[in-house]
PAKEDREN-139178 format. One record per residue (C-alpha): residue number from 1; residue in three letters; z, x, y. Coordinates in nm, 2 decimals. Layout:
# residues N
(NUM; 'ALA'; (Z; X; Y)),
...
//
This chain:
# residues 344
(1; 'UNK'; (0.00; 0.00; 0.00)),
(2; 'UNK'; (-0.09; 0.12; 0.32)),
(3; 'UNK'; (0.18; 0.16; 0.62)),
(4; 'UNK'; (-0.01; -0.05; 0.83)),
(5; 'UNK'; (-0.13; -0.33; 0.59)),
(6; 'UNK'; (0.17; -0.58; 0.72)),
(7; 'UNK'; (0.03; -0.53; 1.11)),
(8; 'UNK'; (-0.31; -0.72; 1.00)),
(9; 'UNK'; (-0.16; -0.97; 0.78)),
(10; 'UNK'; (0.06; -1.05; 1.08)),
(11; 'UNK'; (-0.22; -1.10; 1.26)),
(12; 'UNK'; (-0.37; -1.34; 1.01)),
(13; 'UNK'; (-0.71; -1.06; 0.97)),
(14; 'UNK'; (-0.69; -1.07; 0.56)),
(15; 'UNK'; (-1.03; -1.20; 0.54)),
(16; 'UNK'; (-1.18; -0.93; 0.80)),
(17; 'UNK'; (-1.04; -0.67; 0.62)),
(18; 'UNK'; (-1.19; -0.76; 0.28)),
(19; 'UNK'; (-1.53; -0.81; 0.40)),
(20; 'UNK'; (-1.56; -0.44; 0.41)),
(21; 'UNK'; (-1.45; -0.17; 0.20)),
(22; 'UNK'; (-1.29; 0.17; 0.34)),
(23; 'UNK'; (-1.53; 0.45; 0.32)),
(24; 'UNK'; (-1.23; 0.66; 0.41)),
(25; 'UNK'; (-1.16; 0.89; 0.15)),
(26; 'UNK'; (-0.82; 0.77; -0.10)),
(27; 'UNK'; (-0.51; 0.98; 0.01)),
(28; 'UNK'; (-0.35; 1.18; -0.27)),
(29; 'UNK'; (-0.06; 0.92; -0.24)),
(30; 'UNK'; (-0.28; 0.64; -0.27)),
(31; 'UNK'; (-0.50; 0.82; -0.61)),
(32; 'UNK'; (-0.16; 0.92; -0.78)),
(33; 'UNK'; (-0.05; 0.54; -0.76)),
(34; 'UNK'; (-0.39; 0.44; -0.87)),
(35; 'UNK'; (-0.35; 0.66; -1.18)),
(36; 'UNK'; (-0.01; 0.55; -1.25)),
(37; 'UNK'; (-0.12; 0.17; -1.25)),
(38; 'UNK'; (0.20; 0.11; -1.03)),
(39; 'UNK'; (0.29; 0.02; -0.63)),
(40; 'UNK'; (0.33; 0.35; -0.41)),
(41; 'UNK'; (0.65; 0.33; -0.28)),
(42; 'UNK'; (0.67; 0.21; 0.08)),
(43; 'UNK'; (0.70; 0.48; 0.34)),
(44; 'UNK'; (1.01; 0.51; 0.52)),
(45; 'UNK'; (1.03; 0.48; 0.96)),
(46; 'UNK'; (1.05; 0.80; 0.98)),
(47; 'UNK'; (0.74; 0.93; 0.75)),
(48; 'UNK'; (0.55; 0.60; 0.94)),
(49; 'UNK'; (0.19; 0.82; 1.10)),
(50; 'UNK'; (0.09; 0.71; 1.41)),
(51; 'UNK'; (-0.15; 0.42; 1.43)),
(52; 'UNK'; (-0.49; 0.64; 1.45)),
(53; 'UNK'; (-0.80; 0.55; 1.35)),
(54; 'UNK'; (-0.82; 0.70; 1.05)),
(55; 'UNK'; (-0.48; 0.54; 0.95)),
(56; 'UNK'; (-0.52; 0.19; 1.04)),
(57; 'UNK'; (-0.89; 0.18; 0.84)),
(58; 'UNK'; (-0.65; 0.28; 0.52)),
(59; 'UNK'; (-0.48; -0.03; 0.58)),
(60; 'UNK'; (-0.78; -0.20; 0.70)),
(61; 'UNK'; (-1.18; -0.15; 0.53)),
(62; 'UNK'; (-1.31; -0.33; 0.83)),
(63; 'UNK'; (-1.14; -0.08; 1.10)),
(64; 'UNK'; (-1.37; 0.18; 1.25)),
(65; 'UNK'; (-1.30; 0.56; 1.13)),
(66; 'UNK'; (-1.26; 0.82; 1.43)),
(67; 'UNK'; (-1.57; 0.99; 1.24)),
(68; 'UNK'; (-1.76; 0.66; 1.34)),
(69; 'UNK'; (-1.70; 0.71; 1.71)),
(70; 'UNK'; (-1.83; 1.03; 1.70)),
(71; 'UNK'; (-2.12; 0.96; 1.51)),
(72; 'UNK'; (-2.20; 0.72; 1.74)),
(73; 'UNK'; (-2.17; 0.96; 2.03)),
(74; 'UNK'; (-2.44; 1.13; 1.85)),
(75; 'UNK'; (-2.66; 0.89; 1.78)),
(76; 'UNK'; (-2.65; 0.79; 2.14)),
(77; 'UNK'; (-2.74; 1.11; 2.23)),
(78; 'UNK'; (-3.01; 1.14; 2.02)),
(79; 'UNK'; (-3.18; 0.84; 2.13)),
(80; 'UNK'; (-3.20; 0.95; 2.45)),
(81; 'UNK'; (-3.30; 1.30; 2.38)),
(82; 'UNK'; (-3.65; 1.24; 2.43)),
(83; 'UNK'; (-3.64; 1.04; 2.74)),
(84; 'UNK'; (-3.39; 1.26; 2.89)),
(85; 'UNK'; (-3.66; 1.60; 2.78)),
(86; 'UNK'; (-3.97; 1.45; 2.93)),
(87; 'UNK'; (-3.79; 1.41; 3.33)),
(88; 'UNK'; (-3.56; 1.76; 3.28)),
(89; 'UNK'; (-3.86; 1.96; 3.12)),
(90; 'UNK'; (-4.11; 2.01; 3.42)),
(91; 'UNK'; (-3.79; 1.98; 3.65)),
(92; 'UNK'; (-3.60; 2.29; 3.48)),
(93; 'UNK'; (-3.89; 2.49; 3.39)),
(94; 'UNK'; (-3.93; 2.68; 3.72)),
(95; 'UNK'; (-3.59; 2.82; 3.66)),
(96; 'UNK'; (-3.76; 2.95; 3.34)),
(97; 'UNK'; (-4.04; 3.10; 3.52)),
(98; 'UNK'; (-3.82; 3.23; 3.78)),
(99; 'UNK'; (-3.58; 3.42; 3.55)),
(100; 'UNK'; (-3.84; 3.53; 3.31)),
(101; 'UNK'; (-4.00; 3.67; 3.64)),
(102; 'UNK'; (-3.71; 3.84; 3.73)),
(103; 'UNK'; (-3.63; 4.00; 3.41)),
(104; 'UNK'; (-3.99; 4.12; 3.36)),
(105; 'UNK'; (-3.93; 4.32; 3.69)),
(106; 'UNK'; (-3.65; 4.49; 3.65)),
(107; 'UNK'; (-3.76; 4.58; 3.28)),
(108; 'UNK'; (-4.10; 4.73; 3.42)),
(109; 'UNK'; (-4.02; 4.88; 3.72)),
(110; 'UNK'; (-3.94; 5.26; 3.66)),
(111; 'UNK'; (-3.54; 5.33; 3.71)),
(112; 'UNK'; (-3.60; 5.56; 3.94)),
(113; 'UNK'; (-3.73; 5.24; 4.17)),
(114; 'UNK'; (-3.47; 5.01; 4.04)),
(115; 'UNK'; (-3.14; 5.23; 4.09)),
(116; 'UNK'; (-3.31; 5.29; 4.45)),
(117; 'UNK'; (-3.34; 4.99; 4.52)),
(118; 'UNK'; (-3.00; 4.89; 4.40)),
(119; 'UNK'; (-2.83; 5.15; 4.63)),
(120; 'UNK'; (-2.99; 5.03; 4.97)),
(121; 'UNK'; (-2.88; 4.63; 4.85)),
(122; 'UNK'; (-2.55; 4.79; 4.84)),
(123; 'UNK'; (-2.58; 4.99; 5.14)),
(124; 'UNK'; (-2.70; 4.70; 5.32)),
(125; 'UNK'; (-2.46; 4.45; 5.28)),
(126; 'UNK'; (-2.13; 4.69; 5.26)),
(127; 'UNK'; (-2.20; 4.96; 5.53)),
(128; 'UNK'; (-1.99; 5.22; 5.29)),
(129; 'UNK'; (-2.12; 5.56; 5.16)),
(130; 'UNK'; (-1.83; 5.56; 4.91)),
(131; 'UNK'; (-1.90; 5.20; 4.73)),
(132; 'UNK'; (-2.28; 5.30; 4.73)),
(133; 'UNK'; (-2.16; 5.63; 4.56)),
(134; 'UNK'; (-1.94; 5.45; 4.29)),
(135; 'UNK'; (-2.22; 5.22; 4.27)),
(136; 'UNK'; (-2.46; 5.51; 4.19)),
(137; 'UNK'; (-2.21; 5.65; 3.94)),
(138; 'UNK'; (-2.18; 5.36; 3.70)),
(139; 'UNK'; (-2.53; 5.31; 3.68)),
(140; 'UNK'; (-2.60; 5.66; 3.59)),
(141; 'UNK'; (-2.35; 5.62; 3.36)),
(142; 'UNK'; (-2.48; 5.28; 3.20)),
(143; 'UNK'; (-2.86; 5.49; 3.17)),
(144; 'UNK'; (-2.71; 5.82; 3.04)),
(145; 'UNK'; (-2.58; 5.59; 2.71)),
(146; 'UNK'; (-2.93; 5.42; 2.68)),
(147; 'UNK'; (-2.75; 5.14; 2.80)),
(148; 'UNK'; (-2.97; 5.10; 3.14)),
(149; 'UNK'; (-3.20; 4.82; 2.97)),
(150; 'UNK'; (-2.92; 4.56; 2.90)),
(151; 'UNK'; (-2.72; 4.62; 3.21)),
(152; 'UNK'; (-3.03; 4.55; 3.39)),
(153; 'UNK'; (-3.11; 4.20; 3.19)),
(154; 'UNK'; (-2.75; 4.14; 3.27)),
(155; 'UNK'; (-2.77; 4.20; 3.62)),
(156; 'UNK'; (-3.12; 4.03; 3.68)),
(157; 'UNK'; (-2.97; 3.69; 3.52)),
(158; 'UNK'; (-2.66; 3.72; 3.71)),
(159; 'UNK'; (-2.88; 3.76; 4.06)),
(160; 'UNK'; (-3.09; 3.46; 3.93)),
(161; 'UNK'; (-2.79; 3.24; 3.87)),
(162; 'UNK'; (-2.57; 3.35; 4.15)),
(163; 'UNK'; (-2.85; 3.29; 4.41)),
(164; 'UNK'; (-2.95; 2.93; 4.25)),
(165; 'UNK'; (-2.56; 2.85; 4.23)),
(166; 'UNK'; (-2.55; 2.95; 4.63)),
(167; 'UNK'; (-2.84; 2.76; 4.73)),
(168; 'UNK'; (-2.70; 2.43; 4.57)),
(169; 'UNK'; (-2.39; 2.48; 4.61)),
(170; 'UNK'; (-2.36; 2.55; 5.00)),
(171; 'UNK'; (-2.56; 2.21; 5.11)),
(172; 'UNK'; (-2.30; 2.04; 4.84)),
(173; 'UNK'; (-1.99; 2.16; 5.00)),
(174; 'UNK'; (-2.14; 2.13; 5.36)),
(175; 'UNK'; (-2.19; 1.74; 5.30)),
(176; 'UNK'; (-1.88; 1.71; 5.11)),
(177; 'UNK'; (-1.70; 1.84; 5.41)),
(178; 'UNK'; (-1.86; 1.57; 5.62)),
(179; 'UNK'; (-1.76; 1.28; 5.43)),
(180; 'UNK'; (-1.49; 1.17; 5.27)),
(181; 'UNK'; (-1.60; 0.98; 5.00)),
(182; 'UNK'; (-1.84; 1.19; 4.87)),
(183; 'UNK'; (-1.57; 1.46; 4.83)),
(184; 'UNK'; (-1.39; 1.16; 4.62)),
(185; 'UNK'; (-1.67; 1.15; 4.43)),
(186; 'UNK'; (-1.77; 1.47; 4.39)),
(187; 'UNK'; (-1.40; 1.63; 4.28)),
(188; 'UNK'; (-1.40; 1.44; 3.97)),
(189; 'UNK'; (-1.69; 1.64; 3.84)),
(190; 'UNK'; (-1.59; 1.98; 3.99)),
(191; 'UNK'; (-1.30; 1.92; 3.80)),
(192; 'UNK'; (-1.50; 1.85; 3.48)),
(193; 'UNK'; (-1.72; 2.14; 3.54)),
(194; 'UNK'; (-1.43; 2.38; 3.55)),
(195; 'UNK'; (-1.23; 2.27; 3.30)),
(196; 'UNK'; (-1.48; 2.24; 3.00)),
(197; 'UNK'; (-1.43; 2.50; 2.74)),
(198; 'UNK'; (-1.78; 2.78; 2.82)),
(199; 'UNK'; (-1.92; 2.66; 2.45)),
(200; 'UNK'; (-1.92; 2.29; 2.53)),
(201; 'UNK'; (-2.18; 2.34; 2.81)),
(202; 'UNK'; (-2.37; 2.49; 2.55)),
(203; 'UNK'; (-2.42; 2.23; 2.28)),
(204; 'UNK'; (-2.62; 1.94; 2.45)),
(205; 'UNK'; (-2.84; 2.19; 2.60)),
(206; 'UNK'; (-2.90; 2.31; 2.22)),
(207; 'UNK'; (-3.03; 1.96; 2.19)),
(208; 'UNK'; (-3.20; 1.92; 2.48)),
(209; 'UNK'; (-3.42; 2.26; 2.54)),
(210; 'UNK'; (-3.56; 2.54; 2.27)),
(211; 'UNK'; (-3.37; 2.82; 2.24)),
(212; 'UNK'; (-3.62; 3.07; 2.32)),
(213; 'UNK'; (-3.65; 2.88; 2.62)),
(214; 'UNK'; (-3.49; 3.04; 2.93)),
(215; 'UNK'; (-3.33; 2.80; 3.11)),
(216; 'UNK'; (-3.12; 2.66; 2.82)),
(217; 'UNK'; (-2.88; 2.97; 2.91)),
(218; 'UNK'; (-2.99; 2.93; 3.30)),
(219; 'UNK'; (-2.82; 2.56; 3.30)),
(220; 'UNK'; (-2.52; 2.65; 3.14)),
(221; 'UNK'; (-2.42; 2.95; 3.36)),
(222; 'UNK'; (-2.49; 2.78; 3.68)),
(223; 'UNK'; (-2.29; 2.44; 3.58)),
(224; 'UNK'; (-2.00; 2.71; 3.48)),
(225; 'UNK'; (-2.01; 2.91; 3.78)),
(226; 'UNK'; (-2.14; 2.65; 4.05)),
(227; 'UNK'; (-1.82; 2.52; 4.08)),
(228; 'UNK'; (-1.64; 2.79; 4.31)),
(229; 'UNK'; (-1.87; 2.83; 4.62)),
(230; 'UNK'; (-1.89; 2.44; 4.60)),
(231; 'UNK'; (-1.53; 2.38; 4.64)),
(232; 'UNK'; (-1.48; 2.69; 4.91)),
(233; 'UNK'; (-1.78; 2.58; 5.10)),
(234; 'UNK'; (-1.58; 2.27; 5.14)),
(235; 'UNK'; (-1.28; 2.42; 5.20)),
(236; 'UNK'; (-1.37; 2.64; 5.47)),
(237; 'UNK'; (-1.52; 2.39; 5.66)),
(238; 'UNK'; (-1.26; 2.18; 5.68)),
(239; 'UNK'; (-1.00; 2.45; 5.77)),
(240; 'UNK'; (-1.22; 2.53; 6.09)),
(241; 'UNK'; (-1.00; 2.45; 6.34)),
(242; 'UNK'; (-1.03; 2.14; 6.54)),
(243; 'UNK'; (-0.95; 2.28; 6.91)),
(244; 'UNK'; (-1.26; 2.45; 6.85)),
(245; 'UNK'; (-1.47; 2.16; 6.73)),
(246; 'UNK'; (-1.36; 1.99; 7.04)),
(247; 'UNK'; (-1.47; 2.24; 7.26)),
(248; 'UNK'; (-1.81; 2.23; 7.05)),
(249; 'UNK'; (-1.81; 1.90; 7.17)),
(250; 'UNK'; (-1.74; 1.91; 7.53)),
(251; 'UNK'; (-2.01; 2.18; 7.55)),
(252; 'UNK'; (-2.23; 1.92; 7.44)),
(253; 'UNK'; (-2.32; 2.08; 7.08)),
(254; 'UNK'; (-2.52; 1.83; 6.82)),
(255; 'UNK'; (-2.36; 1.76; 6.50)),
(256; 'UNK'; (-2.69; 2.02; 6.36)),
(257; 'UNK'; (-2.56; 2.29; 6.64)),
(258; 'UNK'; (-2.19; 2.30; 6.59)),
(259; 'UNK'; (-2.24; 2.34; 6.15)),
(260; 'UNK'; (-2.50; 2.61; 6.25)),
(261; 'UNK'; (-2.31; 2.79; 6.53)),
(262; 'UNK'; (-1.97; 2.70; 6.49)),
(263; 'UNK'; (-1.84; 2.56; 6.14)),
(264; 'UNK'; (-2.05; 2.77; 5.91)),
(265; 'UNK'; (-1.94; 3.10; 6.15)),
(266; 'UNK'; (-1.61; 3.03; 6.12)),
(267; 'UNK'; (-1.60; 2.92; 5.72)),
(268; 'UNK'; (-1.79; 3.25; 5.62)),
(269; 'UNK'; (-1.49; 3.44; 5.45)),
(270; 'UNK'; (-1.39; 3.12; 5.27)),
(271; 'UNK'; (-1.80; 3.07; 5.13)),
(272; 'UNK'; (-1.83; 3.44; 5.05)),
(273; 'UNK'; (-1.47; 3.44; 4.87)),
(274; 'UNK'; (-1.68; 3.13; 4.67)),
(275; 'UNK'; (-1.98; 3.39; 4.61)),
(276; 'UNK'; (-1.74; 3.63; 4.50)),
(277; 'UNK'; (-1.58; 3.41; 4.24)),
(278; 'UNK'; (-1.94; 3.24; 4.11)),
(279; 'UNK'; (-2.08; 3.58; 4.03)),
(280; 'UNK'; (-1.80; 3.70; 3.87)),
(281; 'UNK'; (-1.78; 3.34; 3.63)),
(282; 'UNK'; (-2.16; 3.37; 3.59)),
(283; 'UNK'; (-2.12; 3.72; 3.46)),
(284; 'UNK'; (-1.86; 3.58; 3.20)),
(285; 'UNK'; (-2.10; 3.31; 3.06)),
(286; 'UNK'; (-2.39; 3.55; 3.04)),
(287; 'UNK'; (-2.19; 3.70; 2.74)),
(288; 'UNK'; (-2.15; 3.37; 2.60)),
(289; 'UNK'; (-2.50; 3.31; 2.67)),
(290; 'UNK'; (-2.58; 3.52; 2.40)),
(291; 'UNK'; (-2.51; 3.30; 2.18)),
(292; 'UNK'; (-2.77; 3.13; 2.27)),
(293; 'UNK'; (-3.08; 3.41; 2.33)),
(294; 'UNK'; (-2.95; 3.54; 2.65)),
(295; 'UNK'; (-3.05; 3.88; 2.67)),
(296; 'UNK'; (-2.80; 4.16; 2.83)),
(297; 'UNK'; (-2.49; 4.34; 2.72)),
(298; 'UNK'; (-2.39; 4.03; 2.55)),
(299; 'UNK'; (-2.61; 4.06; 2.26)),
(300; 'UNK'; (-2.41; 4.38; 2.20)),
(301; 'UNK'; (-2.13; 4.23; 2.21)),
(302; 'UNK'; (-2.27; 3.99; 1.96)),
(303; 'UNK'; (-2.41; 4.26; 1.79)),
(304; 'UNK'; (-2.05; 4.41; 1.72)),
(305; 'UNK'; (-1.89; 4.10; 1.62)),
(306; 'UNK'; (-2.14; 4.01; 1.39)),
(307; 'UNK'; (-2.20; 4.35; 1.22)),
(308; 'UNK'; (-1.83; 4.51; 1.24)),
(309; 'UNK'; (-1.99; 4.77; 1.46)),
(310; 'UNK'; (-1.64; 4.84; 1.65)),
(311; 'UNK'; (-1.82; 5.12; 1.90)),
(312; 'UNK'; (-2.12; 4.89; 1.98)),
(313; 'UNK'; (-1.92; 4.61; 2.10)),
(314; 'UNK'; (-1.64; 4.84; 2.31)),
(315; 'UNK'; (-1.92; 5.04; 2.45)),
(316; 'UNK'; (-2.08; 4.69; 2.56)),
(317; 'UNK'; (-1.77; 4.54; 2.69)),
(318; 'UNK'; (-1.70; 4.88; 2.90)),
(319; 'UNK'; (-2.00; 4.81; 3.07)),
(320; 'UNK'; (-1.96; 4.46; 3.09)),
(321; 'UNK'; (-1.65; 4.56; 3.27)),
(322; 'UNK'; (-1.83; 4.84; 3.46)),
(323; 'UNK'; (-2.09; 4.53; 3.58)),
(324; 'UNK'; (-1.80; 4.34; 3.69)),
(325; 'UNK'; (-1.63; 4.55; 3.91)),
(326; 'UNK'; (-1.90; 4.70; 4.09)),
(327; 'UNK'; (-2.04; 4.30; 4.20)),
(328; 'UNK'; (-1.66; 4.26; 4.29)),
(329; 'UNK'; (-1.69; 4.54; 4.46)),
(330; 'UNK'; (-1.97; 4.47; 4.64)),
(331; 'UNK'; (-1.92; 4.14; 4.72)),
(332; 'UNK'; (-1.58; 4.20; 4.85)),
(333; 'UNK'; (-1.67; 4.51; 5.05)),
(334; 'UNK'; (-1.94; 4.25; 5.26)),
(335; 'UNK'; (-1.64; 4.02; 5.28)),
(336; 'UNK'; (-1.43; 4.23; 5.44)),
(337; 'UNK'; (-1.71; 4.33; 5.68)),
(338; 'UNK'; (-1.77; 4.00; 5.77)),
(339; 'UNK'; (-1.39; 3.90; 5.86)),
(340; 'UNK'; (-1.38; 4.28; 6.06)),
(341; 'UNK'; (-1.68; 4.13; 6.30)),
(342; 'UNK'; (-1.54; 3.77; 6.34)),
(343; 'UNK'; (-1.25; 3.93; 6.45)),
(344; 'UNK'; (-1.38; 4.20; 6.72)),
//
């Protein structure tokens, strides 16, 4: 007897019950019982599972199974898989085109271009010999272990993402600012976004595009890294203080003049602190990436796990590491600079 069965008699459902047979497999209580030809004994207050599922369809044929829920998440899915390919195919597939575009540079363009290159981005947005030095340093390092190739895929996905993740995610957080209920709206989501284990973005995309298909890994690091220059956009907006929005507005400033001159001026630090924070999480997913065909340091990670090669995957998480703190350091560096001017 299950614990349960007295709830549906109580509510007179006898008949509903027997007009289906569980499909849930017999507990080794209710088999033992079956073999001795006898009544299990009933199950004391204290042994009594909570009502799941799973435990009132012992007691009840007719009850759902928690497997049927999620079967019919899936089947819901899958009828919609179609639909939902033929409007997110031609939309997506310039992100495709774009990172396959970038990788193909930075793979075919000689290093001693490339490092270059590199060096006068840094140089550019820091203003600091030293940083441009340390830059110079790790990537020497990362070529002198035949490691230049990956670090490069790694770095051209990262720009890719970071730079798509930027240019949604600043007009997001700049209209979120200006009204209150899309903010309301919007938080919900950020707050899905960020919390989601980095594998769950993965497995509808699995469903959705190929895996040899670029922007299956392009989606899932820009929904996991989008998240932070969003909400700091936002953020720094709001915190612009409203003495000076008032003297925006007795100079006579449009709504289009004071975000341009005034609000966006003012919330730089706070946006770039969001930059900062979205390339570091879009260098994290990259690895995860992997998983899923993403070229880069990852697959050596991968590669290690997989294979028990204990040198290959330390090697690649050193430079994976390596990666990291030279973007942070970077990116922080141009930070710095920026407050330094807004406050001469």
């Amino acid at each position: 007897m299950a614990t349960y069965d007295v709830l549906f008699s109580a509510l007179g459902l006898e008949k509903w019950c027997a007009s289906s047979e569980s499909s849930a497999p017999m507990s080794m209580q209710d088999l033992l019982t079956k073999n001795r030809g006898g009544d299990a004994e009933p199950e004391s207050l204290w042994d009594a599972p909570f009502p799941s599922m799973d435990a009132l369809n012992e007691a009840c044929g007719a009850f759902p199974q928690s497997r049927e829920l999620t079967k019919g998440l899936e089947q819901g899915f899958l009828s919609i898989k179609d639909s939902l390919s033929i409007v997110l195919d031609p939309i997506t597939q310039p992100l495709s085109w774009l990172l396959d575009g970038t990788l193909y540079g930075m793979l075919n363009t000689p290093w001693w271009i490339v490092i270059p290159l590199l060096l006068l981005v840094v140089f550019a947005v820091t203003r600091s010999w030293k940083l441009v030095g340390f830059v110079a340093i790790c990537l020497v390092l990362l070529a002198f272990i035949d490691y230049y190739e990956y670090a490069m895929q790694t770095l051209s996905i990262i720009f890719v993402c970071a730079f798509l993740c930027v240019l949604i995610g600043v007009p997001i957080g700049i209209a979120m600012s200006r009204s209150d209920m899309l903010q309301r709206l919007t938080i919900p989501v950020l707050d899905m976004l960020q919390t989601l284990p980095p594998f769950v973005y993965l497995i509808p995309l699995i469903f959705l595009f190929s895996v040899t298909e670029s922007k299956l890994y392009g989606i899932a690091i820009i929904l996991y890294a989008i998240v932070p220059v969003i909400r700091l956009t936002n953020l720094g907006i709001r915190l612009v203080d409203k003495d000076v929005i008032e003297a925006a507005d007795a100079f006579g400033m449009t709504s289009r003049q004071k975000l341009y001159r005034v609000q966006i001026p003012l919330a730089l630090p706070n946006i770039m602190a969001g930059v900062n924070q979205t390339i570091m999480m879009s260098l994290a997913m990259v690895v995860i990436a992997s998983l899923v065909s993403a070229p880069g340091l990852g697959v050596l990670v991968l590669r290690g796990i997989r294979n028990l090669e204990l040198g290959v995957g330390l090697v690649a998480g050193l430079g994976i590491v390596i990666l990291a703190v030279v973007l942070d350091r970077v990116t922080k560096a141009s930070l710095a600079r920026i407050n330094a001017s807004q406050k001469q």
